[in-house]
DOTI-968197 format. One record per residue (C-alpha): x, y, z negated; residue number from 1; residue in one letter. Coordinates in steps of 0.05 Angstrom, whole numbers, plus 32768, in hexadecimal, padded with zeros to 4 digits. Layout:
BEGIN
{{X,Y,Z},NUM,A}
...
//
This chain:
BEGIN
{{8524,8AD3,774A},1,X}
{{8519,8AB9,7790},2,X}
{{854D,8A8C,77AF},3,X}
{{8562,8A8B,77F4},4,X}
{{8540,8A50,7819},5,X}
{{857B,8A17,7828},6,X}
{{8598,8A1C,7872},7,X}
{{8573,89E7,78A1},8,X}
{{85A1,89B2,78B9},9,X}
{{85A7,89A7,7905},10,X}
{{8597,8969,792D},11,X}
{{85DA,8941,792D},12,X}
{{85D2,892B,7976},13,X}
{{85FC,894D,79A7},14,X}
{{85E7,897F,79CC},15,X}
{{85A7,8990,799A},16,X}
{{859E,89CA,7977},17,X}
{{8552,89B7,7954},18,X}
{{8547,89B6,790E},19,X}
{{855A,8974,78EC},20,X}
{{8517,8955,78D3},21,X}
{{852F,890A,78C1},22,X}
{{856D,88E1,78B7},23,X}
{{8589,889C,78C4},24,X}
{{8561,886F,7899},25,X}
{{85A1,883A,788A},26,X}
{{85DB,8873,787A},27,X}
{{85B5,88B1,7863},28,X}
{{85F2,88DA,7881},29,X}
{{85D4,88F3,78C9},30,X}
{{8598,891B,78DC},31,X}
{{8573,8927,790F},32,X}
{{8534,894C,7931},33,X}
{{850C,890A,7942},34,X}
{{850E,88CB,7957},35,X}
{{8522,88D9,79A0},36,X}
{{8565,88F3,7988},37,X}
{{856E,88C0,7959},38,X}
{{856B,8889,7989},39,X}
{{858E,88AC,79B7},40,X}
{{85D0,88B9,7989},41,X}
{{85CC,8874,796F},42,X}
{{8600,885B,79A5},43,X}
{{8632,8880,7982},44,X}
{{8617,8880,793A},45,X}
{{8612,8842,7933},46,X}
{{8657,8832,792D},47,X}
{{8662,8864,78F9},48,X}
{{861D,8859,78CB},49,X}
{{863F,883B,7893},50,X}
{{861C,885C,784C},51,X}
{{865E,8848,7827},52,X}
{{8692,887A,7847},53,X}
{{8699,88B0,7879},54,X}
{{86C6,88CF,78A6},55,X}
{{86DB,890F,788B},56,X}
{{870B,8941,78B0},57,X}
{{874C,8963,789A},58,X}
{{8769,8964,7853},59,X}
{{874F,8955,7810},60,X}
{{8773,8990,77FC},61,X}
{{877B,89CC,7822},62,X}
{{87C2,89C0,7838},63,X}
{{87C1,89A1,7884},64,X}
{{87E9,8958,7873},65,X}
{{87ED,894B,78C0},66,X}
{{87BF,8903,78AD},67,X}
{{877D,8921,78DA},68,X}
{{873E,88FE,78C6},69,X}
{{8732,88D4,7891},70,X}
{{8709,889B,786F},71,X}
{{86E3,88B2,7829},72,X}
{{86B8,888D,77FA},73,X}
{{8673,88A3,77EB},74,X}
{{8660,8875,77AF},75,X}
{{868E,8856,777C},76,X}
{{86B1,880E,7785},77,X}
{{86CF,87D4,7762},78,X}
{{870A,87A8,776F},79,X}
{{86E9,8776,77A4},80,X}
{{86B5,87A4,77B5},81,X}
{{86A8,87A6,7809},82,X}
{{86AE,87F5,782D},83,X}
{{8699,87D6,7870},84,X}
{{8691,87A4,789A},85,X}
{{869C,87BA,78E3},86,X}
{{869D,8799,792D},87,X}
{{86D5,87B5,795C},88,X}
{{86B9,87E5,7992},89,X}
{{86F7,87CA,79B1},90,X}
{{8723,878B,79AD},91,X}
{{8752,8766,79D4},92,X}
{{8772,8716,79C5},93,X}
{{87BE,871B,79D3},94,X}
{{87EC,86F3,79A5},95,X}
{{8821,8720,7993},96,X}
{{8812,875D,7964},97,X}
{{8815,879B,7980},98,X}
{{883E,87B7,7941},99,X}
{{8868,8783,7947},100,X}
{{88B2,8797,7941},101,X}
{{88C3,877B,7985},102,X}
{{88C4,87B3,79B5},103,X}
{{88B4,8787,79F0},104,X}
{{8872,8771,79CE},105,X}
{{8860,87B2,79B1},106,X}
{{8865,87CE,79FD},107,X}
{{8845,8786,7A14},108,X}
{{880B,879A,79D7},109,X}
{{8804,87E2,79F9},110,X}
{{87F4,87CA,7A3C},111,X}
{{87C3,87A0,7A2C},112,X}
{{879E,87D2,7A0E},113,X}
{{87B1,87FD,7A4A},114,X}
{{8792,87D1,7A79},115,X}
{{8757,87C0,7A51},116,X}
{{873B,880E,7A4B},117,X}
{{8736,8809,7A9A},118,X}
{{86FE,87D4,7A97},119,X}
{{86E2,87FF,7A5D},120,X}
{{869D,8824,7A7D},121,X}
{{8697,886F,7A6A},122,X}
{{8670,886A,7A2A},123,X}
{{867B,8875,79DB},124,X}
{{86A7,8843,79D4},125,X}
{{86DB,885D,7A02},126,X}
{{86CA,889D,79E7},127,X}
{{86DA,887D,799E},128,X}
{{871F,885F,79B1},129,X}
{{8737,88A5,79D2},130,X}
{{8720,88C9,7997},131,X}
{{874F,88AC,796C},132,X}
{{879B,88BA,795E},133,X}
{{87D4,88AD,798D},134,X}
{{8817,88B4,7960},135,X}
{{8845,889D,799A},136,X}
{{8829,88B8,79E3},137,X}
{{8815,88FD,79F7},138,X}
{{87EB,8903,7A1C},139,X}
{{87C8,88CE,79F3},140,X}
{{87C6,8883,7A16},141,X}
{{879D,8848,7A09},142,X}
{{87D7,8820,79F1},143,X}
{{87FB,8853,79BF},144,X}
{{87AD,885D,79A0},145,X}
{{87A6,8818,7996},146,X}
{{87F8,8818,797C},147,X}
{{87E3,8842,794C},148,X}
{{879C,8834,7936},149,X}
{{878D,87E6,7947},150,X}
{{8785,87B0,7914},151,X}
{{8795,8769,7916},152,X}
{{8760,8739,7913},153,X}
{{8776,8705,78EF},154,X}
{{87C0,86F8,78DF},155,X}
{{87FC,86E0,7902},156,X}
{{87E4,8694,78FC},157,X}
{{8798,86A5,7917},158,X}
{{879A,86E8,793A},159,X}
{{8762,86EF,7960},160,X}
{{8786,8732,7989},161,X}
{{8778,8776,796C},162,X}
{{874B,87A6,796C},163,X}
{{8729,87F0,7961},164,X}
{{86F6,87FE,792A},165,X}
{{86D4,8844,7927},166,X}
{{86D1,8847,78DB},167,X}
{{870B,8818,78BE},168,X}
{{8734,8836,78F2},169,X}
{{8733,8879,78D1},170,X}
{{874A,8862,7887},171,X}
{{8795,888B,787E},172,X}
{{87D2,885D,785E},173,X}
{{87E3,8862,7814},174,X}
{{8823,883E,77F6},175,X}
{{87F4,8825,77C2},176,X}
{{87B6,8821,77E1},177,X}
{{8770,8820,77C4},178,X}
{{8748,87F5,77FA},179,X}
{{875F,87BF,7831},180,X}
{{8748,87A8,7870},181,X}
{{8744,8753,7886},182,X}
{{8727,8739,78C8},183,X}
{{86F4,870A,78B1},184,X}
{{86F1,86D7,78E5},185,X}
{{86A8,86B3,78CD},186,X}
{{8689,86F5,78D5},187,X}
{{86B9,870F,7912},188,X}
{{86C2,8754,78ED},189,X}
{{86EA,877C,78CF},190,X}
{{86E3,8782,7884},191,X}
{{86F9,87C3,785B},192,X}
{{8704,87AD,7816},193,X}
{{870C,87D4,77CC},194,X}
{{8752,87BA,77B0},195,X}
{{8742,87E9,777B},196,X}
{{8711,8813,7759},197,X}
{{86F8,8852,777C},198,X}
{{86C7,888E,776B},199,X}
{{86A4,88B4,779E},200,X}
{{86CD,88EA,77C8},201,X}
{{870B,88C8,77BF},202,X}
{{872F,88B7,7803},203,X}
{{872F,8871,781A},204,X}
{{8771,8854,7822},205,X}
{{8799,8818,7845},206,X}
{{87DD,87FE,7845},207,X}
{{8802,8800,7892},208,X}
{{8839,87D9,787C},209,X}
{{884A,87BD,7833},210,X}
{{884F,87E1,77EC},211,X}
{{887D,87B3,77D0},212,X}
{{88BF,87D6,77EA},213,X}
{{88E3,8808,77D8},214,X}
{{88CB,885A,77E2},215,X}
{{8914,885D,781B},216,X}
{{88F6,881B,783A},217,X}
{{88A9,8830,783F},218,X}
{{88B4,8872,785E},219,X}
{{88E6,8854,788E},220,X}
{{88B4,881A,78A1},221,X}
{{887A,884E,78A8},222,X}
{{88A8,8883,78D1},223,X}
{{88C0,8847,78FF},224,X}
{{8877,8822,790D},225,X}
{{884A,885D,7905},226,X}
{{8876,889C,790B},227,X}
{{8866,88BE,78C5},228,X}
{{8886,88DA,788A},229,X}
{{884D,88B3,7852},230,X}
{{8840,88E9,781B},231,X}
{{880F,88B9,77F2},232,X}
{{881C,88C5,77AD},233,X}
{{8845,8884,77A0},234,X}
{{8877,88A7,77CE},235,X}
{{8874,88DF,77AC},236,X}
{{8888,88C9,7768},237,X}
{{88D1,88D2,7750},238,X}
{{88CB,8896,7723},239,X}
{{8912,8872,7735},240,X}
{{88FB,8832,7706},241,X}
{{88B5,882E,772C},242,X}
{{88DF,8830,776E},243,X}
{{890D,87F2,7755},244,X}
{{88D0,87C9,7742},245,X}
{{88AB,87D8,7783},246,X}
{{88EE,87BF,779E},247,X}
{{88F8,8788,7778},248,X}
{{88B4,8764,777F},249,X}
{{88BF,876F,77CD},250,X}
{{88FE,874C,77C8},251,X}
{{88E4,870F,7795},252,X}
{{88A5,870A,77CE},253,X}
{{88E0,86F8,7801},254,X}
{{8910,86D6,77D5},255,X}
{{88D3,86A0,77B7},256,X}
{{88D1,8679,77FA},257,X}
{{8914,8671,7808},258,X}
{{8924,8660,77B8},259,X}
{{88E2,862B,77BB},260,X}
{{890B,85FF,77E4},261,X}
{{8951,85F7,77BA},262,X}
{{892E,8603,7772},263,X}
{{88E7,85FF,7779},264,X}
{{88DE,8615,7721},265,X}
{{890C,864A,7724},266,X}
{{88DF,8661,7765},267,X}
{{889E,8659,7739},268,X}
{{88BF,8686,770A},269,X}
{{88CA,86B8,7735},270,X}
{{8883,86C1,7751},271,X}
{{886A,86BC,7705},272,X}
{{88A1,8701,76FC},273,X}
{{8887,871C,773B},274,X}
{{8844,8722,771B},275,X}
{{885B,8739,76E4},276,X}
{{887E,876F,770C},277,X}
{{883A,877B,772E},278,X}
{{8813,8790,76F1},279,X}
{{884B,87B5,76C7},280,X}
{{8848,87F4,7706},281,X}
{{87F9,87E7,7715},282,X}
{{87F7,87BD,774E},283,X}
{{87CE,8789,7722},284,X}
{{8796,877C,7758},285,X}
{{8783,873E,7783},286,X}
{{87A2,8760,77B3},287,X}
{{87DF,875C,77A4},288,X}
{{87EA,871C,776A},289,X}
{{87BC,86E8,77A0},290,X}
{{87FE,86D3,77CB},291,X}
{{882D,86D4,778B},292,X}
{{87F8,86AC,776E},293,X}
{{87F4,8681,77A7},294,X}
{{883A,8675,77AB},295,X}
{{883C,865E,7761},296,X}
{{880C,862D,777B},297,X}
{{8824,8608,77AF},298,X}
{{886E,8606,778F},299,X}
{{8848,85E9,7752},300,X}
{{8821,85B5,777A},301,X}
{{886A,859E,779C},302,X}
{{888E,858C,7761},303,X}
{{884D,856A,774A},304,X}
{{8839,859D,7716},305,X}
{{87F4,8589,7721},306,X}
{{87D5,85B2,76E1},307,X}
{{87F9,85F0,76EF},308,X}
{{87E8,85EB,7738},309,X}
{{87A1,85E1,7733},310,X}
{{87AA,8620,76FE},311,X}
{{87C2,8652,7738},312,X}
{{879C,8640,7766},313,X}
{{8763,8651,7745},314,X}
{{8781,869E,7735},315,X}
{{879A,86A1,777E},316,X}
{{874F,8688,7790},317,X}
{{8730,86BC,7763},318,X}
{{875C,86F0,7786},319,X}
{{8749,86D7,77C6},320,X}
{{8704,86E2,77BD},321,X}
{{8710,8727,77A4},322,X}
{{8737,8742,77DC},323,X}
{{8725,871F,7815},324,X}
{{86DA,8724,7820},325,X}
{{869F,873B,77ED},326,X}
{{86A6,86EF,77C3},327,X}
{{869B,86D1,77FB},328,X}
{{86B8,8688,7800},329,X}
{{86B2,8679,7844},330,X}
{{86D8,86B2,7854},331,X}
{{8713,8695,782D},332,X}
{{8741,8668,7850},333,X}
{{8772,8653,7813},334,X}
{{8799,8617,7817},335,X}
{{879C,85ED,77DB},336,X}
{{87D7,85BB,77D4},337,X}
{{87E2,8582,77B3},338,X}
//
């Protein structure tokens, strides 16, 4: 029986129509008709050529979930495992977060970016930052597309500013998510990390704000700072007890410094439950025990519990290395006390 002869894939560079004859050597994921096209798409391909995830449009499922694009795995990943590691096309130093809750500095964050995009020259990466999502402004401004799409790099102690990524950028939010993103500042990028194991063609998600709340808190947080109802299937659940724990380990992560002060065991305790917490609803990754760890720590090393300091540190070390850059100890800045 003679089978139809597969369609011929067209040159990925805009504008051409030729017949594809080669691809990108490093991602395998774009072709083109020769190496005049290839080298002349590279300015925009190169910040996407990552042969760990791609950019895929509209839904998983057939139903339109309002999210747009979004980030997908093309291999399979462990816990610790790196997505990416990405330069900014675009970044700005400013002190304050732009999703801070301070309207003056979220307004102060959005003109910054305002006035940077005018020194920008025409070229892909203005071209990248307007072709992402503006949840606040339409028509679309510099400032609500960096409001809703930039990342911090580093944390409130060491912010370097913020800034755009073309791939990282594009990962949706999940309640519990299955990756996370850190601004490593040895390597001055942006790191997209697994949190937890994932198969190729599953979607690669983020956290926006935190999981340990409540499902009333979450979706108020996300509707407030990024102006959507989250339909992530933690959200979904109608599991009241999952709800309360997810409520209570939020609470124990605020009450542990303020108890550390007055009762420093009873505070140790509490970090110890807040693990235990952790793993009884599967939230038993680095990414989420390393600061209750940590916190076990330095209480410990206070009161002069040298052996079960030295203990916790090494889990919240451990953790630290999972989550926070590929094993990599220089990329891990934890204190150790005592």
């Amino acid at each position: 029986m003679k089978r139809d002869a597969p369609e011929a894939r067209v040159c990925e560079r805009e504008g051409c129509t030729n017949v594809a004859r080669s691809h990108c050597g490093k991602c395998g994921l774009v072709h083109y008709c020769g190496r005049e096209c290839q080298q002349a798409a590279w300015s925009v391909h190169k910040w996407f050529c990552n042969p760990c995830v791609r950019i895929a449009r509209g839904p998983a499922s057939g139903e339109d979930d309002g999210r747009g694009a979004r980030l997908v795995a093309l291999k399979s990943f462990k816990e610790g495992d790196e997505l990416a590691r990405e330069r900014p096309f675009a970044r700005i130093a400013h002190k304050d977060s732009i999703h801070a809750s301070d309207e003056e500095a979220k307004r102060h964050g959005e003109g910054l970016w305002d006035d940077h995009v005018t020194t920008m020259k025409p070229g892909a990466a203005r071209d990248l930052l307007y072709g992402l999502t503006d949840a606040w402004n339409d028509p679309p401004t510099a400032g609500g597309i960096a409001r809703t799409n930039c990342l911090p790099l580093g944390d409130h102690n060491d912010s370097e500013g913020s800034g755009l990524f073309a791939l990282i950028c594009r990962a949706n939010h999940a309640c519990r998510p299955n990756a996370r993103y850190i601004w490593r500042h040895d390597l001055q990028r942006e790191l997209l990390i697994a949190v937890r194991d994932i198969a190729p063609g599953d979607e690669v998600t983020v956290t926006y704000g935190t999981s340990t709340e409540g499902r009333a808190q979450r979706q108020a947080t996300l509707l407030r700072g990024f102006r959507f109802a989250c339909k992530c299937a933690l959200c979904e659940t109608d599991d009241a007890r999952l709800d309360q724990t997810l409520q209570r380990i939020g609470e124990l992560d605020d009450e542990i410094p303020k108890v550390a002060w007055a009762n420093p065991k009873q505070a140790v305790r509490m970090a110890l439950k807040a693990i235990e917490l952790c793993k009884s609803v599967d939230m038993d990754s680095a990414f989420y025990l390393k600061r209750f760890w940590h916190d076990a720590h330095q209480i410990s090393a206070k009161i002069g519990n040298t052996a079960d300091a030295d203990k916790y540190f090494d889990y919240a070390l451990a953790c630290a290395l999972l989550c926070e850059g590929g094993n990599s100890p220089e990329g891990v800045r934890l204190p150790r006390y005592g």
